[in-house]
N, C-alpha and C positions, 0 to 999 in steps of 0.2 A: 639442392636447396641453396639460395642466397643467404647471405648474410641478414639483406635487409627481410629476406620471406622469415628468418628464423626470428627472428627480433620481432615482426608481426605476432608471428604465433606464441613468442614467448611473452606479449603483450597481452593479448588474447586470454591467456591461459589463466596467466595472471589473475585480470580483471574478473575471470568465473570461478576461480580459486580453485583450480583442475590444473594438473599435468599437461605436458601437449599431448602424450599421446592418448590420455582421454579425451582434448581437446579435438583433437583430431577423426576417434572413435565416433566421438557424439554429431562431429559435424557430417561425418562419411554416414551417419544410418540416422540424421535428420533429415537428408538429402528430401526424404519421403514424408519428414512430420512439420509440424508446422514451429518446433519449438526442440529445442535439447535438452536431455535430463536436465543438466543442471541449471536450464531456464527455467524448468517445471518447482524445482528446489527450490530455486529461490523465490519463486511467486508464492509455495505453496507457505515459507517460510514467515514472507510478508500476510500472508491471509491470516498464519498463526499467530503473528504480533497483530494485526489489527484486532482480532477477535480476544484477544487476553486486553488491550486498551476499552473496548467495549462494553466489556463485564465491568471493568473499572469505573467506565463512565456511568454505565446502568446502577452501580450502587451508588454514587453521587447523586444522581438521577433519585432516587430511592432515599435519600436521607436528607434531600431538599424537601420530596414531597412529604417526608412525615413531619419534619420543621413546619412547611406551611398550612400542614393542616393542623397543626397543634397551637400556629401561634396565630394563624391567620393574615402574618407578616411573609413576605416574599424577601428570603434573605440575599443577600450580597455577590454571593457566589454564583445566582441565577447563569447571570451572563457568563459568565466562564466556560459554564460545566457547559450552557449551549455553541460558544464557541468551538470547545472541544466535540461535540458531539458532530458540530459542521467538518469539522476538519477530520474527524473520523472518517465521514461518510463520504467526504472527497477523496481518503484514500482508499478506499471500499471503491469506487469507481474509476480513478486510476490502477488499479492492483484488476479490476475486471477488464476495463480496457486492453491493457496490456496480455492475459489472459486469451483475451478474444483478439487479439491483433489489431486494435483500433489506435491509429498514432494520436501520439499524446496531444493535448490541447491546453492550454493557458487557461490559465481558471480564469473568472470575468473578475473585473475589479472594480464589483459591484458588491454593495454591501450586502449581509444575508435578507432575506426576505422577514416577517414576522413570525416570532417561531425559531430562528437563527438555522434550521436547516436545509437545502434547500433539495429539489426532486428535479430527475433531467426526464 
């Protein structure tokens, strides 16, 4: 092995926070999958932070609408809580894409639709 091949893989290894020679393991018996443990780790990782952000958002969600039904007033924080719920659900589809193999794509820089979510 070269210098420069070891510096690859000690780059590599790095970046997946693995050993080489798990780095190595994972890539000799992904040969056949479409993905390596510690890609599956990390997506499955990202699905668990999105989903704990989500509950979060849903009890915002949940304390806006008992505010506006109690006051009848549509309070302040409307637009927040649906920004964030946009950007949730954009990572909820990139963390699928990725997932399913589908190469990333540039969100549009177009502003949300009504409703502040939008559906692909």
């Amino acid at each position: 092995m070269t210098p420069e091949e070891e510096g690859t893989l000690a780059r590599l290894a790095l970046a997946q926070r693995v050993t080489i020679p798990r780095l190595l393991v994972e890539s000799a018996l992904s040969a056949q999958a479409s993905e390596t443990p510690t890609e599956r780790r990390n997506a499955l990782a990202e699905l668990f932070a999105v989903h704990r952000l989500l509950a979060a958002i849903s009890n915002n969600v949940n304390q806006i609408a008992r505010a506006t039904n109690a006051t009848g007033e549509v309070g302040e924080d409307l637009a927040a809580t649906l920004r964030a719920v946009r950007r949730t659900a954009e990572r909820i589809d990139a963390t699928v894409d990725v997932l399913s193999g589908v190469p990333a794509t540039p969100a549009p820089a177009t502003a949300a639709p009504a409703g502040g979510v939008s559906r692909r």
